[in-house]
C-alpha positions, 0 to 999 in steps of 0.5 A, a space after each residue: 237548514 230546511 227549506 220550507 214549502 210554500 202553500 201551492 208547492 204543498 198543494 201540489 205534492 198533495 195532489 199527486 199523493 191522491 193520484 196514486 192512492 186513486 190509481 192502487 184503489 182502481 186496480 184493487 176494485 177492478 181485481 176484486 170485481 174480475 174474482 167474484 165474476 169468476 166465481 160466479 162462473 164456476 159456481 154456476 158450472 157447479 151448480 149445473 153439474 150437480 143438478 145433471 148428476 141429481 136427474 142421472 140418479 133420479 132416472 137410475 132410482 125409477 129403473 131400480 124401483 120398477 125393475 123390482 117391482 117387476 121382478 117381485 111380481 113375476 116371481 109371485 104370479 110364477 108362485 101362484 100369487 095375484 097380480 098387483 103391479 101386471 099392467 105397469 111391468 111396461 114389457 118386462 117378463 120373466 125372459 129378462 130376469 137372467 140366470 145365474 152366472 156360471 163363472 166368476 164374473 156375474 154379467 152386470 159387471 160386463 160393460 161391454 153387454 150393456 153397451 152392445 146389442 144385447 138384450 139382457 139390460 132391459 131398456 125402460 120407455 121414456 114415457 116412465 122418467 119424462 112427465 107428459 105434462 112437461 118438455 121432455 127432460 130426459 133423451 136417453 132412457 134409463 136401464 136394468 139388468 136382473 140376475 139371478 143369484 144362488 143362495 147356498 147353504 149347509 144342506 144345499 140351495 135354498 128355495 129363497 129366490 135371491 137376485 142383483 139388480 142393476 140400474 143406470 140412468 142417463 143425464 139430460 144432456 146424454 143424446 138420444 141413440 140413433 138406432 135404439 136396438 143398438 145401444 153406445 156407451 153413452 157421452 155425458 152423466 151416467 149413474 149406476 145403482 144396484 139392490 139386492 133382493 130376496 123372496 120366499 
């Protein structure tokens, strides 16, 4: 025969339920609030690499628009055009617009020019990426190399002026050089963009 159990034995077997299911609870909350704390951190991690990555690029797309625009304007006053875009080319002459490689590998796929003392990649002021109105966001300024690119036909070469621009812009975080006629390879968020263009 089964033995009964009187109400503060009950009570008390009751109490000990609720104990336990407190305890599992507890635990599972205190799991559930580590994770979202954790995924908070890494979303904020994602969130500042993609905004570095957005400033590298920005940096990278003002050099490729300038260095065209410098290079369209040179090749139109050399062709006896006027002068539109002259006061803003910020140094940049017809010496930086490079001749076409003679071998098979063309000199903006060589990183060791871009990261040595050469001047064939022209370095761009700061003053255009960095808002003077504003802290300077950018320490390292962006960079553009023009090559020349022959333009072959059936009957010879053309007289179209065709050539490769290549641009790299620098994260906020990319420090400034030291020295800047001597350029590193550069530590942090670097972005590389090119454009092909061609005059008449």
């Amino acid at each position: 025969m089964g033995r009964c159990l009187s109400r503060p034995q009950l009570a008390q077997a009751q109490r000990g339920v609720v104990l336990i299911i407190a305890l599992i609870l507890l635990v599972v909350i205190s799991l559930l609030a580590v994770t979202s704390l954790r995924n908070a951190g890494s979303t904020e991690t994602v969130l500042g690499n993609v905004r570095t990555t957005e400033l590298a690029t920005q940096a990278a797309e003002i050099a490729l628009r300038h260095c065209e625009s410098s290079v369209v304007e040179i090749v139109t006053v050399a062709s006896g055009g006027s002068s539109t875009y002259a006061a803003n080319l910020n140094g940049f002459t017809a010496a930086n617009i490079l001749p076409a490689s003679t071998t098979t590998t063309a000199q903006w796929q060589d990183i060791s020019i871009w990261d040595s003392n050469s001047t064939a990649p022209v370095v761009l002021p700061l003053s255009i990426v960095n808002q003077t109105a504003t802290t300077a966001t950018y320490k390292r300024p962006p960079e553009c190399m023009v090559e020349s690119l022959p333009v072959m036909l059936a009957g010879g070469l053309s007289t179209t002026a065709s050539f490769v621009i290549t641009a790299r812009g620098f994260g906020p975080e990319v420090p400034a050089l030291t020295d800047p006629t001597t350029r590193v390879r550069p530590t942090g968020t670097e972005v590389w963009l090119q454009s092909h263009i061609e005059l008449q």
